[in-house]
C-alpha positions as CSV (number, residue, x, y, z in Angstrom):
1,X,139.9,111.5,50.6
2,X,140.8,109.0,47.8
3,X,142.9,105.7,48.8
4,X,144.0,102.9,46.4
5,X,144.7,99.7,47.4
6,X,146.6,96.7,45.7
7,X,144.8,98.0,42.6
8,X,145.4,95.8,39.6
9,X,143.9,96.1,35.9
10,X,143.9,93.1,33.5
11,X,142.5,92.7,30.1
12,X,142.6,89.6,27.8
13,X,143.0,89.8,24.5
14,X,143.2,87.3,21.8
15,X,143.9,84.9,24.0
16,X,146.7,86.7,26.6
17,X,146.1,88.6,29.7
18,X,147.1,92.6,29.2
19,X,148.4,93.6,32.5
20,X,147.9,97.3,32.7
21,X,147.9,98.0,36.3
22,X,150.2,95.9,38.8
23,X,149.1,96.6,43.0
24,X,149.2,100.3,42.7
25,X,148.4,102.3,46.2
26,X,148.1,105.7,46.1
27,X,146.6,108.2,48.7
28,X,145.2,111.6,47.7
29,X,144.1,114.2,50.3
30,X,141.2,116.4,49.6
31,X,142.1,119.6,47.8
32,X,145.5,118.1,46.4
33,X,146.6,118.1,42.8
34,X,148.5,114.9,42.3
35,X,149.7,114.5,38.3
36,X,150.8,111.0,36.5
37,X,153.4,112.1,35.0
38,X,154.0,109.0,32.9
39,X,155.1,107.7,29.2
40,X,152.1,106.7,27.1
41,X,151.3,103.1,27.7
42,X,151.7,103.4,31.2
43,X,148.2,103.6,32.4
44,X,147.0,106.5,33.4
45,X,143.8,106.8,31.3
46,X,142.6,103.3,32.4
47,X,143.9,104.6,36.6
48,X,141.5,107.4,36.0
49,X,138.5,105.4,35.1
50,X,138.8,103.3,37.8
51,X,139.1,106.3,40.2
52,X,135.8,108.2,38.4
53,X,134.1,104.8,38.5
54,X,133.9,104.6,34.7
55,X,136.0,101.1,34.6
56,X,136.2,98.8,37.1
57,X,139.7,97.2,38.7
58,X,140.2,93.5,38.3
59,X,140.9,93.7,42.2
60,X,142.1,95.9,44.9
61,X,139.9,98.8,46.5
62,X,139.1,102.4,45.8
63,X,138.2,104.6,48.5
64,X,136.5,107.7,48.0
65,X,135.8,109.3,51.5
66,X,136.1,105.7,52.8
67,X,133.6,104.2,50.7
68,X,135.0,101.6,48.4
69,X,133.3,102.4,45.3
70,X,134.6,99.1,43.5
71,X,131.9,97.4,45.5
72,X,129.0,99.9,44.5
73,X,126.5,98.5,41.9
74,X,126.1,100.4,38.3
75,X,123.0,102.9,39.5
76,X,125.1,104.0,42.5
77,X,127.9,104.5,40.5
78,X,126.4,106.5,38.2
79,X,125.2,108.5,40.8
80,X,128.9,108.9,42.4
81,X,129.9,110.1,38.9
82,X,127.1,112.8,38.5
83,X,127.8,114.2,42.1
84,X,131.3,113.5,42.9
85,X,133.5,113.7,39.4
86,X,134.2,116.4,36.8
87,X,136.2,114.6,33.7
88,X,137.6,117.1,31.8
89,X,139.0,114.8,28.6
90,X,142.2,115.2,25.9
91,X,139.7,115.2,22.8
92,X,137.3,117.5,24.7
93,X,134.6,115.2,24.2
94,X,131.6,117.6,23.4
95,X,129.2,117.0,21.4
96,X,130.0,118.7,17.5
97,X,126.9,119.6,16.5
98,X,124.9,121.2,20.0
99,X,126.3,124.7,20.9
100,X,128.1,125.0,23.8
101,X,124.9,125.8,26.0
102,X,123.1,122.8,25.3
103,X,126.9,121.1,26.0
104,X,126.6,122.6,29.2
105,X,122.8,121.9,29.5
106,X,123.0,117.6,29.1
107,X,124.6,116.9,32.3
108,X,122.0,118.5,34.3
109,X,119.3,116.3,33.1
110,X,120.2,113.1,35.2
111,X,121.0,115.5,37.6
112,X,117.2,116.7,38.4
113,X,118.5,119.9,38.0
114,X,115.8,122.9,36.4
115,X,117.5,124.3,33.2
116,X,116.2,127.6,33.8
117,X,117.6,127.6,37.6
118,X,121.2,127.0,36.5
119,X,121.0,129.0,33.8
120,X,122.7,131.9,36.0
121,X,125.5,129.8,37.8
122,X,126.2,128.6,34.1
123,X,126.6,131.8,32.4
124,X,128.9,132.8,35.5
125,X,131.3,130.2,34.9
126,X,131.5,130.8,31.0
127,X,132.4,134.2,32.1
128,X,135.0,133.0,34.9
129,X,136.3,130.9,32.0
130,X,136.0,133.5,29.3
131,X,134.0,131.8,26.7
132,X,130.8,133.4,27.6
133,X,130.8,135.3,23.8
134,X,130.6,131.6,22.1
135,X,127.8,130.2,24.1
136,X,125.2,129.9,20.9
137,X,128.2,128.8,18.6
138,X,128.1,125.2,17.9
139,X,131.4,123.8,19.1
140,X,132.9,122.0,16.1
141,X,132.9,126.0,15.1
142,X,135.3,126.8,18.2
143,X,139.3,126.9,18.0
144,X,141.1,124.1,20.6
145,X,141.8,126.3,23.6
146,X,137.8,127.5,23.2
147,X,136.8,123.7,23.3
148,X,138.9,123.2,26.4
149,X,137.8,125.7,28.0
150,X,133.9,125.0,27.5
151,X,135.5,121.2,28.7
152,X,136.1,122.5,32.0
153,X,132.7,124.5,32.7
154,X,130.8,121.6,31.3
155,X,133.1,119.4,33.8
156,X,132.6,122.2,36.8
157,X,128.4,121.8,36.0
158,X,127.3,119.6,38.6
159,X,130.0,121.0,41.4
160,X,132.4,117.8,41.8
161,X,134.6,117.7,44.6
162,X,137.3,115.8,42.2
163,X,138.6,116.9,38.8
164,X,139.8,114.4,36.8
165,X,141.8,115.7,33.7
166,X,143.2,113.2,31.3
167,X,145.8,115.2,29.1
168,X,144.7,118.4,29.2
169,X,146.7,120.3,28.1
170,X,148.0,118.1,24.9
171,X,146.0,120.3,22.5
172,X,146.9,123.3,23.7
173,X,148.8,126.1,22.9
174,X,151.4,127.5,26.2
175,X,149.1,130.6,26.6
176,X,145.4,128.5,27.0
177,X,147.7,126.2,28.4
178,X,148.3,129.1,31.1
179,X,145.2,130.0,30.9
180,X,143.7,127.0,31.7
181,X,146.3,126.6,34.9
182,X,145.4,129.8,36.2
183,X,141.8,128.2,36.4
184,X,143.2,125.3,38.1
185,X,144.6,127.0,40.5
186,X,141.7,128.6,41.8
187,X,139.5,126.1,42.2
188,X,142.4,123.9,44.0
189,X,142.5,126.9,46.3
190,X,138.4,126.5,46.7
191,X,139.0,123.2,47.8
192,X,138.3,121.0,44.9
193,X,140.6,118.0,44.6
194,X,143.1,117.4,40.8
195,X,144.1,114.1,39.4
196,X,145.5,115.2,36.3
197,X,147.7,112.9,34.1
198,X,150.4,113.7,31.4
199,X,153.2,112.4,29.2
200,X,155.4,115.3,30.6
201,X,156.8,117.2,33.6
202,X,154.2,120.4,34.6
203,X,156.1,121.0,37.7
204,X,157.8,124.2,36.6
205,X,155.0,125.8,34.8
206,X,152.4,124.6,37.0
207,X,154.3,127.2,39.6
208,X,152.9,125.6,42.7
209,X,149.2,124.3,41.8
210,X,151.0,121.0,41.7
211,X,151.4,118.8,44.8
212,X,153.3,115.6,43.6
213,X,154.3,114.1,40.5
214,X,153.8,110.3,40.4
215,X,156.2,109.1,37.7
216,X,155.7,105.4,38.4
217,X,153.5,103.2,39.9
């Protein structure tokens, strides 16, 4: 489902080329859970953009269902992204002062989807997730583990096939973090396909949801 090929990331800066990733290949099957379990520096944030088509590679290929999406121009991109990825992010990345239903509500919009038609499918997943009692509350108001979880239904809206999770479970305490993995697990078992990165091994808690641990590249 997702290939990389000879995959290499350079930046300059002031002057000096930044290499960040080096000819990484790495092959991911749908409905796998592969983590990058890797130090800080290492680049897995920067692998994960280029995977959800949010920063391109400096060359080298990325195949999602056999279409190289290094070669797609900006609108179709965006368009993979809608349809295709769920981020779910370290910081959370919702918006502070919007509750968490009009969090949920902004990544319909580009979709074409009716607010009103979703509404239902919405308010099922804030149940499945347990957060359905804080949907009016704006989320600067909610504790870590009740951001992270309104993260992953806002990241579940649009119905990706991948889940991309950049240290998620960083800000959490062990029973969200649980929590959270229980959720994980269920929707691996539905099919959907993890790339989840992090500083640490989750091999023993994860209790199975994990399929392989990259540690380098």
């Amino acid at each position: 489902m997702i290939e990389l090929i000879n995959v290499i990331k350079k930046y300059q800066y002031h002057g000096k080329t930044i290499n960040v990733l080096s000819n990484v290949n790495l092959k991911i099957n749908k409905g796998e859970c592969v983590c990058l379990a890797m130090p800080s520096g290492a680049g897995k944030t920067t692998l994960l953009n280029i995977i959800g088509g949010m920063v391109a590679s400096s060359s080298g290929s990325v195949r999602i269902n056999s279409t190289d999406i290094t070669r797609l121009p900006q609108h179709f991109l965006a368009a993979y992204r809608l349809k295709k990825i769920g981020f779910i992010f370290q910081q959370f990345n919702l918006l502070p002062h919007y509750t968490v239903m009009e969090n949920l509500y902004f990544p319909l919009i580009p979709a074409g989807k009716q607010l009103h038609a979703e509404r239902k499918r919405i308010e099922t997943l804030l149940d499945r997730l347990k957060i359905s009692h804080r949907a009016d509350f704006h989320v600067n108001l909610l504790s870590g583990g009740e951001q992270q979880r309104a993260a992953v239904v806002r990241a579940l809206i649009n119905n990706p096939e991948i889940i991309i999770a950049d240290e998620p479970f960083s800000n959490l305490d062990p029973e969200n973090t649980a929590f959270i993995l229980e959720i994980f697990k269920e929707l691996k078992n539905e099919g959907k396909t993890f790339i989840i990165s992090t500083t640490t091994t989750l091999m023993k808690q994860a209790n199975g949801f994990i399929d392989r641990e990259i540690t380098r590249w």
